[in-house]
C-alpha positions in Angstrom: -145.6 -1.6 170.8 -144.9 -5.3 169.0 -148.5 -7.3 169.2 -148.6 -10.5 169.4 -150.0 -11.7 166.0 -147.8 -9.2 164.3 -144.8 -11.9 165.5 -145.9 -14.7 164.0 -144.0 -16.4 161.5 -141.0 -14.0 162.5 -137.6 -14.5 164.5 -136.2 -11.8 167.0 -132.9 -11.2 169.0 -133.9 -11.2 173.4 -133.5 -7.1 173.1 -136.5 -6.7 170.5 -138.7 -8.3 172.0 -140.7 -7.5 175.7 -139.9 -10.3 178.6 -144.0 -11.1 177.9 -143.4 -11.6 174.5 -140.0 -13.8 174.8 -142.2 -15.8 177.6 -144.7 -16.7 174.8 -142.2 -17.6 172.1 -139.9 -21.0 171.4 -136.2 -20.5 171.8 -133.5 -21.6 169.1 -129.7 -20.7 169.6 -128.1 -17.9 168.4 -124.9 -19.0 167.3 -123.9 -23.0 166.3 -121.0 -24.7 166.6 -119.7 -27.0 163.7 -116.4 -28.3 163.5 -114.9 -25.5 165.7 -116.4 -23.5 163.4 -118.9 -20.9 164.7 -122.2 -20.1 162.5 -124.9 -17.8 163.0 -128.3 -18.6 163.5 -130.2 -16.2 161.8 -128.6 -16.0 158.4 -126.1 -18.7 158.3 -122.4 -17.1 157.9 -119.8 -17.8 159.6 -118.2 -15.9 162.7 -115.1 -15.0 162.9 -113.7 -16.1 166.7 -112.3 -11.8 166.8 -116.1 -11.0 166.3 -116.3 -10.9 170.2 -117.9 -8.3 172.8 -115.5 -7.2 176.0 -118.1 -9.4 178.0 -116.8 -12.6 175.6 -120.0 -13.3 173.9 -119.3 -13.6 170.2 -122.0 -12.0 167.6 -122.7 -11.8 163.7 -121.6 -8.8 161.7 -123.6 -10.0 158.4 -126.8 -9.7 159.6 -126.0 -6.8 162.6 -128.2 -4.5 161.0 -131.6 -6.5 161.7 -130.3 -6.2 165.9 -127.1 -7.9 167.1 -127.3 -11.9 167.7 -124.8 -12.5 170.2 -123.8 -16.4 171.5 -124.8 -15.5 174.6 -128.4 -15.0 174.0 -131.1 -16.9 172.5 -133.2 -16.4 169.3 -137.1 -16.1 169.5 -139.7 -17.5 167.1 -143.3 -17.5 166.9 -144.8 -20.5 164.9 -147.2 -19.3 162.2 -150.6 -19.9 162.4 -153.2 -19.9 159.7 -155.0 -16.9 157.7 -159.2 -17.3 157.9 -160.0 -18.4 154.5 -160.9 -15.9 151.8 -162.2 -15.1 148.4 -158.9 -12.9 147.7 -158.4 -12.4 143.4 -160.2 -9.4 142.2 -158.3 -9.5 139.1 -160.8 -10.3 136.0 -158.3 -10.3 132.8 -157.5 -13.2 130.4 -154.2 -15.2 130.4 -153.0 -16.4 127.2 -152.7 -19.6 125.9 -149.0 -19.7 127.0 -149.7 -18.2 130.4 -152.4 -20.1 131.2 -150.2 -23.1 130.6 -147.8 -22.2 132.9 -150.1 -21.3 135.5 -151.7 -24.7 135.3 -148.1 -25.4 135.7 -147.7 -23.6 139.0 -151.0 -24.9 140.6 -149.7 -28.8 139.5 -146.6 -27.7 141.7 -148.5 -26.7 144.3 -150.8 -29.7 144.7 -147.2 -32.1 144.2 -144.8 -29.5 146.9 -142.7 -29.2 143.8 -139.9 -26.4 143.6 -140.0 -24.5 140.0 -138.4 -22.4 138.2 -140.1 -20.5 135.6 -138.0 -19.2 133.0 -139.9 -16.3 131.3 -139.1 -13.5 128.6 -139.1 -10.0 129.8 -142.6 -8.7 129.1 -144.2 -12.3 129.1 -146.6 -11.3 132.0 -145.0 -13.1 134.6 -147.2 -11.6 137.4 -150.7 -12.2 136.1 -149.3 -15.9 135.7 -148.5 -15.8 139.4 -152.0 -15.0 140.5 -153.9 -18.1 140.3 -151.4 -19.7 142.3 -151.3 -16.7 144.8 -154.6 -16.7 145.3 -154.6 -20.7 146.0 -152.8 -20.6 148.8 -154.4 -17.4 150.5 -158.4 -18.5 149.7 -157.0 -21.8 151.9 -156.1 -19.5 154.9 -152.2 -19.9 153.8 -149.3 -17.4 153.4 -147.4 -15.9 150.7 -144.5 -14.3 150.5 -143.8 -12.3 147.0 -139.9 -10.9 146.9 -137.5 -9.8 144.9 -133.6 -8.3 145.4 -134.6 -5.2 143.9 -136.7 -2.8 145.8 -138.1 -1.1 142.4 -139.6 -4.3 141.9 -141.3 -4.9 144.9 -142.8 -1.3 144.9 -143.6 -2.3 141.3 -145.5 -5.3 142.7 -147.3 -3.7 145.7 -148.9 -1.3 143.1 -150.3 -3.9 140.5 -151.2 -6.3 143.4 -153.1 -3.7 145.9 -155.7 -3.4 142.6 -155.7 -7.4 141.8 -155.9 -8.3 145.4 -158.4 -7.8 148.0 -156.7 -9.2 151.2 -154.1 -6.7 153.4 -150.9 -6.9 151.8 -147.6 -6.5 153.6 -144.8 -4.2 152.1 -140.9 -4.8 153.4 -137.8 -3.1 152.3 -135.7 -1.3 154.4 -137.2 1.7 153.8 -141.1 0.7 154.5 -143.1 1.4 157.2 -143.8 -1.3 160.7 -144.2 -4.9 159.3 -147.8 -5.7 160.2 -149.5 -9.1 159.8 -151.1 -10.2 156.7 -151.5 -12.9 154.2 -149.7 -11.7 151.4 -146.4 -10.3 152.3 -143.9 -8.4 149.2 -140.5 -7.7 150.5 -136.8 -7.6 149.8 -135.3 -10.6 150.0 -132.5 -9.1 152.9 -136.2 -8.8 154.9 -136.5 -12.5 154.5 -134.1 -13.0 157.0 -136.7 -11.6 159.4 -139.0 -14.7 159.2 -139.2 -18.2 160.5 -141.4 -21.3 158.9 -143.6 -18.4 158.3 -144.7 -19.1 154.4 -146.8 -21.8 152.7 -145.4 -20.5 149.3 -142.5 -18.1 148.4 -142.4 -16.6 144.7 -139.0 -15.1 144.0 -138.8 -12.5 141.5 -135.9 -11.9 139.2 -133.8 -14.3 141.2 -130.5 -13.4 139.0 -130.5 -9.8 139.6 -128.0 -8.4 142.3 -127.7 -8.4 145.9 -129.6 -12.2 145.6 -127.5 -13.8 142.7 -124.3 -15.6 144.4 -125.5 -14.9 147.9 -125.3 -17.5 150.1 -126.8 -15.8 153.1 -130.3 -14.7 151.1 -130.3 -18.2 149.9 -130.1 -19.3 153.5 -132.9 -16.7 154.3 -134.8 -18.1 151.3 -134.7 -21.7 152.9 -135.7 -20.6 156.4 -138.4 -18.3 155.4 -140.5 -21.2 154.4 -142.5 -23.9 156.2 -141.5 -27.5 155.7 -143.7 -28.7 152.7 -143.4 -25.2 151.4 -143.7 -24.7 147.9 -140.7 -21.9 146.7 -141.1 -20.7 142.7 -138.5 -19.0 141.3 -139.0 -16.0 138.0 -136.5 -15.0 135.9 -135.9 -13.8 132.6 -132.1 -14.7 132.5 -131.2 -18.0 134.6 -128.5 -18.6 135.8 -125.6 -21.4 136.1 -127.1 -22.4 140.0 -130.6 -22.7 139.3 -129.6 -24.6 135.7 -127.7 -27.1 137.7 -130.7 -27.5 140.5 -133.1 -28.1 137.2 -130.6 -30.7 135.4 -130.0 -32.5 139.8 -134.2 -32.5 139.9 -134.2 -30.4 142.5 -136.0 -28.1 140.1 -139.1 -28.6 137.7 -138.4 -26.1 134.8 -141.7 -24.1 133.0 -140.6 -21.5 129.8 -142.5 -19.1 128.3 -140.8 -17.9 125.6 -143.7 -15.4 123.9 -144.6 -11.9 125.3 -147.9 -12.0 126.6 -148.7 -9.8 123.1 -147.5 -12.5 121.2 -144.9 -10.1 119.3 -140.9 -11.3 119.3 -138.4 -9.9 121.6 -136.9 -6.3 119.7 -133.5 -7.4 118.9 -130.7 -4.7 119.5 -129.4 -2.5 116.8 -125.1 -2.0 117.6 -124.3 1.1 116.5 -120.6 2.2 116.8 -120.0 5.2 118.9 -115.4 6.3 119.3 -116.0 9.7 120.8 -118.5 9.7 123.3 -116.2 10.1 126.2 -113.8 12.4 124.8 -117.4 15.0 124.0 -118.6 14.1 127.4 -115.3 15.5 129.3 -115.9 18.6 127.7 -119.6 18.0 128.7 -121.0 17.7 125.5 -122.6 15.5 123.5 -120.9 13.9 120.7 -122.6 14.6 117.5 -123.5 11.1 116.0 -125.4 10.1 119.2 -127.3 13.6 119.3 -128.5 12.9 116.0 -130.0 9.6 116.9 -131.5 10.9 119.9 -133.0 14.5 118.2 -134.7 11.4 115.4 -135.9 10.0 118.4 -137.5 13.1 119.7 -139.7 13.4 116.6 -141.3 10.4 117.8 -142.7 12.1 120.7 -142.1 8.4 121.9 -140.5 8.3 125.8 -136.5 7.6 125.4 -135.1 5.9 128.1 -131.4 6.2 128.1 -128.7 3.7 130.1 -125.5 4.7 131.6 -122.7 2.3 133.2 -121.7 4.7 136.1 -123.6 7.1 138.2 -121.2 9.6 137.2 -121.2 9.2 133.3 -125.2 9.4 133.7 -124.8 12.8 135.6 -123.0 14.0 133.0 -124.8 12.7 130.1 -127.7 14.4 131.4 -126.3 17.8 132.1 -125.0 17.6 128.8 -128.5 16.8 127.2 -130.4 19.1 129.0 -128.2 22.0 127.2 -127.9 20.7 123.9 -131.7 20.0 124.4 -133.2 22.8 126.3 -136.6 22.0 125.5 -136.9 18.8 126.4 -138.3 17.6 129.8 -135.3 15.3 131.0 -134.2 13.8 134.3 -131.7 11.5 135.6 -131.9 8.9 138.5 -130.3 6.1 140.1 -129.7 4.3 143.6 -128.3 7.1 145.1 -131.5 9.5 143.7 -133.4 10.4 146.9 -136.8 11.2 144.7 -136.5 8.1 142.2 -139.8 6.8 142.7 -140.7 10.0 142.3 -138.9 10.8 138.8 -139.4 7.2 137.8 -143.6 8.3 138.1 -142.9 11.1 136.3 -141.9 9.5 133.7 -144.8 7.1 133.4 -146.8 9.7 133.5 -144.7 11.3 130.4 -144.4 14.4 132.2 -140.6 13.9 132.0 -139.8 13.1 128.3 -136.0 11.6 128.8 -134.8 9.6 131.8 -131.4 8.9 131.8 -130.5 5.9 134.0 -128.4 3.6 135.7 -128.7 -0.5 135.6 -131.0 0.3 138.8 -134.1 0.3 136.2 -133.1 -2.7 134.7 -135.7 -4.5 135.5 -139.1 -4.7 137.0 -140.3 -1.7 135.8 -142.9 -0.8 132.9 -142.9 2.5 130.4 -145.2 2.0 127.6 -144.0 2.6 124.2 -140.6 3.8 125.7 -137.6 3.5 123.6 -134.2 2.5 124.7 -130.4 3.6 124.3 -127.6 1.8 125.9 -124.4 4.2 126.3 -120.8 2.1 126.4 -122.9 -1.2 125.9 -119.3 -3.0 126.0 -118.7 -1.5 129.2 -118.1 -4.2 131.9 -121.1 -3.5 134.2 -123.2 -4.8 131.2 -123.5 -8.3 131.8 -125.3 -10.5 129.6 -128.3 -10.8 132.2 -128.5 -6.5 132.8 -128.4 -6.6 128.7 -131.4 -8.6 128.4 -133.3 -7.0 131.1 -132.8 -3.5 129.3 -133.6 -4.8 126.3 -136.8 -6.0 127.7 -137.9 -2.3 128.8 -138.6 -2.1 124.9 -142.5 -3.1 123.2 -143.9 -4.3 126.4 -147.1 -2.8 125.9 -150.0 -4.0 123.2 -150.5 -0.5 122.1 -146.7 -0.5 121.0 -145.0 -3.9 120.6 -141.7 -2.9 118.7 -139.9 0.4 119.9 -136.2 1.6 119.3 -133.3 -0.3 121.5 -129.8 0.9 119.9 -126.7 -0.4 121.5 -123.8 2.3 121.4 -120.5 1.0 122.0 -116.7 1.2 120.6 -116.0 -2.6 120.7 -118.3 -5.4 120.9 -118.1 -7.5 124.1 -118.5 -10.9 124.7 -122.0 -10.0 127.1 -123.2 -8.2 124.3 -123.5 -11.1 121.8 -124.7 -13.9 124.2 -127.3 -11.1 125.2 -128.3 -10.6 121.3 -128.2 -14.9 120.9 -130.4 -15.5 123.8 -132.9 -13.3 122.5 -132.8 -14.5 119.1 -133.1 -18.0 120.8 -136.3 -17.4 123.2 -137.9 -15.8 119.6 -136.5 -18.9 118.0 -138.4 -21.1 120.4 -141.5 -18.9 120.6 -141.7 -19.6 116.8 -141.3 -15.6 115.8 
């Protein structure tokens, strides 16, 4: 049964809620009206007039998933109330001289209720820069909010932050267990649409990744989440053209860290021309060329971590593998992988020595000393931003700063050599 401190800071439809509940809670409408336009309430989009129920009350298809808001029925909200204060950061490590700078920079922003965007190289320690900040706000009795688009990277999060952190913390995806109340919540950015002028500060991680990048409705849910003097900070390792523009209007404060926290350049890509992978593949082999490179791999004993465009081609490149390699301990996994976090373990753990992949471990996730080979690099589901975020999987780790990141392709794209320039450019302006 819903408590009532576990709905605070948080917006319901009349059916989720007890008639107790809805008598404690302040009302806001359901559906708005602009311009003969109709609007919803929770995430913003607009209603089509043939989105209507037999009884005539419209309702919102976007966000029917989190319970139907219908115009004939009122929203509920629960303003949030403070946190008791708290010694929270167990966390004892050093921050560089870079990081430290820019989280000075995020405390300044704090203190001012200034928006900023921090614009960080993959493997720069952009969560360890976060936790002064964090912390801040939750010793003061306030509330946080960490998200990200990508659920990998929230479960990423939850595990380096329930060691760091000493205070309950609240984990949201659509997949979790019962939201319950704490100070420090990590979730999806989709489960931002669940809350109301609930946080005093909102960090959102690797704000250009997919579903969040060019989607109006989590922006909205971005905006609402937030109390009025809220302060909302925004990580990335590849901006993009919105959150440029908001910088250059002043709507932004821009921060850079352009040096890994190790202090070692970015590993640029190596191209490496590849003609026959698919026609070996349809016979469900592996052309010879690329088996090479991958066999001079294996004497590394180093982890290879290889990237496929399509959740088909990765299936196959992995069946193929496994025969040509028989003693190798190999896996594949992507969105659709029921076990991923699973595997993904696995593969920290170096039980499984190749993981063959999808763009779904892009991002937000850490292999020590792994190696990394892009498959049809010039394929069109390598953008420019997934390029540089797989190329960041490589020398994250002090042990092992360089590693192996090959790009295999038959023509080079457009993607490929902004992706190659911009990390040139951040090494450029690191001074490496």
């Amino acid at each position: 049964m819903l408590e009532l401190q576990d709905c605070l800071g948080r917006i319901f439809t009349e059916n989720q809620l007890e008639p107790s509940l809805r008598a404690k809670a302040k009302e806001i409408p359901s559906i708005q009206e602009e311009k003969g336009k109709l609007f919803c309430g929770r995430c913003n989009s607009l209603i089509e007039r043939e989105n209507q129920l037999p009884v005539g009350a419209y309702y919102c298809r976007e966000c029917l998933i989190l319970g139907r808001v219908r115009s004939d029925q009122k929203l509920y909200y629960f303003p949030q109330e403070d946190f008791p204060k708290n010694q929270v950061l167990k966390w004892q490590g050093q921050l560089t001289a870079f990081q430290g700078k820019v989280s000075k920079g995020l405390l300044d922003a704090l203190e001012k209720r200034q928006n900023m965007l921090v614009h960080a190289v993959t493997g720069a320690g952009k969560t360890e820069m976060i936790y002064q900040v964090l912390a801040r706000v939750i010793d003061r009795g306030g509330s946080v909010c960490l998200a990200s688009p990508r659920i990998d990277v929230c479960l990423e999060l939850y595990r380096r932050l329930k060691e760091d952190f000493s205070c309950e913390i609240a984990l949201l995806h659509g997949e979790s267990e019962a939201y319950f109340r704490s100070p420090l919540v990590i979730a999806t950015t989709h489960q931002l649409l669940k809350f109301y002028q609930a946080f005093d500060l909102l960090i959102l991680d690797e704000v250009d990744a997919f579903p969040y990048v060019d989607n109006p409705m989590l922006y909205h849910a971005v905006e609402r989440s937030v109390k009025e003097d809220a302060t909302t900070i925004f990580l990335t390792a590849t901006s993009t053209d919105e959150l440029d523009k908001k910088v250059q209007k002043g709507e932004l404060k821009r921060l850079s860290l352009p040096r890994r926290f190790h202090g070692n350049p970015l590993t640029i890509p190596q191209k490496i021309w590849l003609s026959d992978f698919q026609k070996h593949l349809q016979k469900k082999k592996i052309t010879p060329k690329l088996l090479k490179y991958i066999q001079k791999q294996r004497e590394t004993q180093f982890p290879l971590l290889i990237f496929a465009a399509e959740i088909q081609r990765g299936e196959d490149v992995a069946q193929a593998l496994q025969i040509a390699l028989p003693d190798e301990k190999l896996a594949f996994v992507a969105s659709t992988t029921e076990n991923r976090l699973e595997i993904v373990e696995q593969f920290r753990r170096k039980e499984i020595t190749i993981l063959v992949t999808t763009t779904i471990l892009e991002r937000g996730v850490t292999f020590p000393g792994v190696d990394v080979f892009v498959l049809e690099a010039n394929h069109r589901l390598f953008s420019r931003s997934a390029l540089v975020q797989i190329s960041g999987r490589v020398g994250r780790s002090m042990d092992r700063p360089t590693g192996q990141l090959l790009f295999f392709h038959d023509g080079t794209t457009l993607a490929m050599e902004k992706a190659i320039r911009e990390m040139r450019d951040m090494n450029k302006e690191a001074g490496l």
